[in-house]
VMD Tcl script that draws the C-alpha trace (Angstrom):
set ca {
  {1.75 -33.06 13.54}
  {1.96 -29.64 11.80}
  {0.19 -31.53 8.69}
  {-2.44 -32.23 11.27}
  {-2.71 -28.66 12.59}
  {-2.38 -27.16 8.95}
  {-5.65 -29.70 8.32}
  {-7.64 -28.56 11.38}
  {-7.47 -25.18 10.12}
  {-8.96 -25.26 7.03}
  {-11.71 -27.80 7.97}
  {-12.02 -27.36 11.78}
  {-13.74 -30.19 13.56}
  {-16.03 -27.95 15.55}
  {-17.80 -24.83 15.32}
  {-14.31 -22.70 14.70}
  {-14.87 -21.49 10.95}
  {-12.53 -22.48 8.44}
  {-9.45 -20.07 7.79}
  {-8.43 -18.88 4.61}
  {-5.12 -20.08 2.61}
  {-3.35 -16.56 3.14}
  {-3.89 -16.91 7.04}
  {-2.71 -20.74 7.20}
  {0.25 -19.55 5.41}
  {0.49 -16.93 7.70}
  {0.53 -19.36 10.22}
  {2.99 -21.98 8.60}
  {5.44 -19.10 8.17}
  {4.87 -17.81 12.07}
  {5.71 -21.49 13.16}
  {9.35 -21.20 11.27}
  {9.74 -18.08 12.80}
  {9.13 -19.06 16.18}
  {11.50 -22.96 15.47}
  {14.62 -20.11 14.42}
  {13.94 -18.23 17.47}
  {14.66 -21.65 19.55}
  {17.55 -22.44 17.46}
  {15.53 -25.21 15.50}
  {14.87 -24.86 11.73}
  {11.48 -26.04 10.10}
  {11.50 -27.46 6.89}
  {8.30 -25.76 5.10}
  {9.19 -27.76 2.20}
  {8.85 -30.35 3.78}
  {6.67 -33.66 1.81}
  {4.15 -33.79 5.10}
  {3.63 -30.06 5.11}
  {3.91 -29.37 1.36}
  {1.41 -32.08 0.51}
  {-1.06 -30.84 2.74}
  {-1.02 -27.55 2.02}
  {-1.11 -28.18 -1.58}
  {-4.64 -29.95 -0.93}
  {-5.81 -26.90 0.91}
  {-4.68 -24.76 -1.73}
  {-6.60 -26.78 -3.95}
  {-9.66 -27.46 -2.20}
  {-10.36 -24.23 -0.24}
  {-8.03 -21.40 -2.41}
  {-10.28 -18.51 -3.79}
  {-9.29 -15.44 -5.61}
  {-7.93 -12.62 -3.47}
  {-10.14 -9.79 -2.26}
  {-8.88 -6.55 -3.81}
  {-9.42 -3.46 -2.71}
  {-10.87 -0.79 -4.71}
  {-8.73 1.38 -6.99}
  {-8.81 5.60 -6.04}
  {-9.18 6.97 -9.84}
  {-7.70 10.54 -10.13}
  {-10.79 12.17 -9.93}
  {-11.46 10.43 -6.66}
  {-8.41 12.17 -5.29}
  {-9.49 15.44 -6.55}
  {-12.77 14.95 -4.70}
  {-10.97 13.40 -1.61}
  {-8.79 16.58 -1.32}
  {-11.71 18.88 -1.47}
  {-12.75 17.41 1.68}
  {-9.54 18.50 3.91}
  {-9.63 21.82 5.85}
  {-6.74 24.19 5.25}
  {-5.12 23.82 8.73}
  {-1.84 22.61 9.29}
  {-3.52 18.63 9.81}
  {-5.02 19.10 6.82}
  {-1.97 20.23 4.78}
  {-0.26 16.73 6.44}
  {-3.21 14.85 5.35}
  {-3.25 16.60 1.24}
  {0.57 15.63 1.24}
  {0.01 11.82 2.70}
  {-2.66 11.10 -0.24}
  {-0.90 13.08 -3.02}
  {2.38 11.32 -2.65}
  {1.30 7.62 -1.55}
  {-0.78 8.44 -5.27}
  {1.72 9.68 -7.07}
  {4.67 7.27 -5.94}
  {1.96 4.12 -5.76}
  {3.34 3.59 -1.89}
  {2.53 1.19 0.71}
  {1.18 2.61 3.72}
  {4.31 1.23 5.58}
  {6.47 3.42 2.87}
  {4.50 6.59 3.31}
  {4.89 6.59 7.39}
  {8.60 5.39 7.31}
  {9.92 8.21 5.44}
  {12.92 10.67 7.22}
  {13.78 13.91 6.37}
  {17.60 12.73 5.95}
  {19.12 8.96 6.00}
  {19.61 8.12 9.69}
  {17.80 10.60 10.94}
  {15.84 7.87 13.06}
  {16.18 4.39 14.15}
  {12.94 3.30 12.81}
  {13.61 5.02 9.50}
  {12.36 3.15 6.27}
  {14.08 5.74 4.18}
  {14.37 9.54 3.24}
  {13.47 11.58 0.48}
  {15.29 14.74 -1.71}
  {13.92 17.43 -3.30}
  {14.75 18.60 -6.79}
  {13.87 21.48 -8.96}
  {11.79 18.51 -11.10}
  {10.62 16.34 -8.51}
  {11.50 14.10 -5.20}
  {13.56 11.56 -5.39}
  {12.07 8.59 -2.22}
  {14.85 6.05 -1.03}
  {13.15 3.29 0.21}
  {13.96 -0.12 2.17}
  {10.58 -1.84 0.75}
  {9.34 -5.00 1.32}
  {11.63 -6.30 -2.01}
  {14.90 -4.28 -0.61}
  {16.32 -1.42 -1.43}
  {14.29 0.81 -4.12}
  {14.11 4.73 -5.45}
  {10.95 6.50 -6.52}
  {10.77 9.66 -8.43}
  {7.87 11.65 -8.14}
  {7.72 14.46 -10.42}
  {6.29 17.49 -10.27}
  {2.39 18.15 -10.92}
  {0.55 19.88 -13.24}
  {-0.61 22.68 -11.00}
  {0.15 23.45 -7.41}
  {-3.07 22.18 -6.20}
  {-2.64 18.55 -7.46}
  {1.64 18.17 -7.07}
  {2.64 16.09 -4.50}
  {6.00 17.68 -4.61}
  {4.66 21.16 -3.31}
  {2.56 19.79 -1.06}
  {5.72 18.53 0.42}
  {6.98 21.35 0.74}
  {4.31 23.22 2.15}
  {3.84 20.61 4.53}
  {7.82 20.76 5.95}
  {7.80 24.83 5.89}
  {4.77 25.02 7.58}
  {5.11 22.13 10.00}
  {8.92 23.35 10.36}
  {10.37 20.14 9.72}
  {14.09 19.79 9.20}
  {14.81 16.55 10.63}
  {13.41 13.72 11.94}
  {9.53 11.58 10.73}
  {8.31 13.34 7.86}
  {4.49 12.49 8.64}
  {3.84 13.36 12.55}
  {0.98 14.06 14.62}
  {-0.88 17.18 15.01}
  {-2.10 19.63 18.31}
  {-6.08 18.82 18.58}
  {-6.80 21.88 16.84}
  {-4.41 21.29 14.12}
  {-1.96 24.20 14.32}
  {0.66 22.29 15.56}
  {2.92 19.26 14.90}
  {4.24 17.01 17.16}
  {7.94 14.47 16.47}
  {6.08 11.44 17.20}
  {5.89 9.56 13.65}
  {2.30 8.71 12.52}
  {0.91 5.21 12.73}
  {0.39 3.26 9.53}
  {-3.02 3.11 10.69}
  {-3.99 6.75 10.11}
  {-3.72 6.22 6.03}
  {-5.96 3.86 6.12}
  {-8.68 5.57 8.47}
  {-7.70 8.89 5.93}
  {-8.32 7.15 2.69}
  {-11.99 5.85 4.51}
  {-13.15 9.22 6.17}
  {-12.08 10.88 2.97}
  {-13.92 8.62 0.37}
  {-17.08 8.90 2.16}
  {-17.01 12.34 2.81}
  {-16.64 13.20 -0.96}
  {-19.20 10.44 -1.78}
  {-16.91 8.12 -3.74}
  {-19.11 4.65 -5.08}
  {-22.03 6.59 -3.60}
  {-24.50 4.71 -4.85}
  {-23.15 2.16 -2.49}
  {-24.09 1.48 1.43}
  {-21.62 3.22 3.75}
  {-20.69 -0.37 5.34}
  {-19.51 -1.87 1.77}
  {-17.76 1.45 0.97}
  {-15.60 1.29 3.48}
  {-14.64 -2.20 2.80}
  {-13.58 -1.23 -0.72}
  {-11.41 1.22 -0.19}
  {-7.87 0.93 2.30}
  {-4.49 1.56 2.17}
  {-3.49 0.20 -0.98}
  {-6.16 1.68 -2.43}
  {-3.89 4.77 -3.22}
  {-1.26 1.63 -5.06}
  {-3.86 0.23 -7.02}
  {-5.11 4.04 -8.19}
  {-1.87 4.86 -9.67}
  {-1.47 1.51 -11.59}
  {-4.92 1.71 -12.92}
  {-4.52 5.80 -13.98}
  {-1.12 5.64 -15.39}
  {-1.33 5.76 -19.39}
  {2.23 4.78 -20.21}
  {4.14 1.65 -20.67}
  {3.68 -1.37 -18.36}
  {6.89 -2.18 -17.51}
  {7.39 2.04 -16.13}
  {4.54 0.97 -13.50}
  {6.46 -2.65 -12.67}
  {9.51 -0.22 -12.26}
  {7.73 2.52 -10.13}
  {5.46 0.08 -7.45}
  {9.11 -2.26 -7.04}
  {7.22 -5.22 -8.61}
  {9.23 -8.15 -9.36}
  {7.27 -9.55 -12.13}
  {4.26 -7.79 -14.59}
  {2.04 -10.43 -13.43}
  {1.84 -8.54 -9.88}
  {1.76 -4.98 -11.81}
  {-1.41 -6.26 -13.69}
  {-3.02 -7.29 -10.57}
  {-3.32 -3.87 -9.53}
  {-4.38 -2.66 -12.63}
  {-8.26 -2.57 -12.13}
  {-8.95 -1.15 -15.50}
  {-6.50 -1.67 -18.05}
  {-6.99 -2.53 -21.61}
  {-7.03 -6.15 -21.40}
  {-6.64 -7.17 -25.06}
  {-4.72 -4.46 -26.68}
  {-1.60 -6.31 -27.50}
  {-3.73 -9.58 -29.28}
  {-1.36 -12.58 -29.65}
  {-4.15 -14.81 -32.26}
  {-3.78 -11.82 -34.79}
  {0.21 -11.94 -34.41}
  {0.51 -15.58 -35.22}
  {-1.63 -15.24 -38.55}
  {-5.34 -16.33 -37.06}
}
mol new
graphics top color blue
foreach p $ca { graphics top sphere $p radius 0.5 }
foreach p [lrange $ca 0 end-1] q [lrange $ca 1 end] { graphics top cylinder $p $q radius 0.2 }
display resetview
């Protein structure tokens, strides 16, 4: 039956469109979720439902959609866009250090002053004379981030941070918070995840980023992990430093976000004597 229903939604009978392989997935894995919850377990490995799925995979799979990478010149611009109020100082901080640390959105929001300061903390950060130091429950566990310190004050994510606390007088509690209307004040209530991502889009259009492009496809370049894929791309140094820094498991994710890396600098037909 779920073979059926796994079948139906990739090649729907009527006018429903088709639904991608990540969504059926999706799906699959909400259906487990929902059989533990009930005190049943599904099987995903199941013959029926592996079988099937590995014919949609086959059939229907197409090469993910990734988002456009934020160079660090398109940060420069992006900042030039903010006012100098105290939601503007918030919003500097949020794009320098989800850059600079290559964070989720999820990681950015999550972040306490202190561990335990909150229920719905995702981790805390510390500041040191050379950088930050992030402690982070990721999506892969358990993971620290150091962010060092910036060239000048303008560009480091580190004194933005701190700007951002003295300012906002933050001591304890969500790091990133909401703002009074006319952005003099902060609020405790923790940011959505939601507001990075409308940031990142309000920003890259204000300071014309992929200009030459209509406003509609802009915007569907550019999200959240936008900011990830930036840092992976910009950072000249040793692969396995930007595996280490994003919390990748393997360097075949890490290369995925790098949009512009040299591709065929370490040449394997020279090294076996072609």
């Amino acid at each position: 039956m779920i073979g059926l229903y796994l079948t139906d939604l990739a090649a729907p009978t009527g006018a429903t469109p088709p639904l991608s392989v990540s969504t059926i997935e999706r799906r699959r894995s909400g259906l487990a979720w929902h059989y533990a919850q009930r005190g049943f377990t599904l099987d995903r490995k199941d013959r029926h439902i592996a079988t099937v799925l590995a014919g949609i995979k086959r059939k229907h799979a197409r090469p993910p959609v990734q988002k456009e990478a934020i160079l660090a010149d398109d940060i420069l611009e992006m900042l030039g866009t903010l006012p100098f109020d105290l939601r503007g100082l918030r919003d500097r901080t949020i794009l320098l250090l989800g850059y600079a640390g290559g964070l989720r959105r999820s990681e950015i929001i999550c972040l306490d002053v202190h561990k335990d300061d909150t229920p719905d903390s995702g981790g805390w950060i510390e500041i040191f004379d050379k950088g930050a130091l992030l402690t982070l429950n990721a999506k892969t566990g358990w993971r620290e981030v150091e962010i060092g310190r910036g060239s000048s004050d303008q560009t480091c994510p580190v004194h933005a941070l701190e700007q951002w606390l003295h300012f906002a007088k933050i001591d304890f509690g969500p790091i990133f918070v909401g703002t009074s209307r006319d952005g003099k004040r902060a609020s405790e209530a923790r940011l959505n995840d939601k507001h990075i991502a409308r940031l990142i889009k309000r920003t890259v259009l204000d300071a014309g980023v992929r200009s030459e492009l209509p406003e509609k496809d802009r915007l569907a370049l550019f999200s959240g992990h936008s900011l990830r894929a930036g840092l992976a791309s910009s950072a000249e140094i040793d692969e396995r430093y930007v595996q280490k820094h994003l919390g990748h498991v393997s360097a075949e994710m890490t290369r995925r976000y790098q949009r512009r890396r040299d591709r065929f600098r370490v040449n394997l037909t020279k090294a076996a004597g072609l």
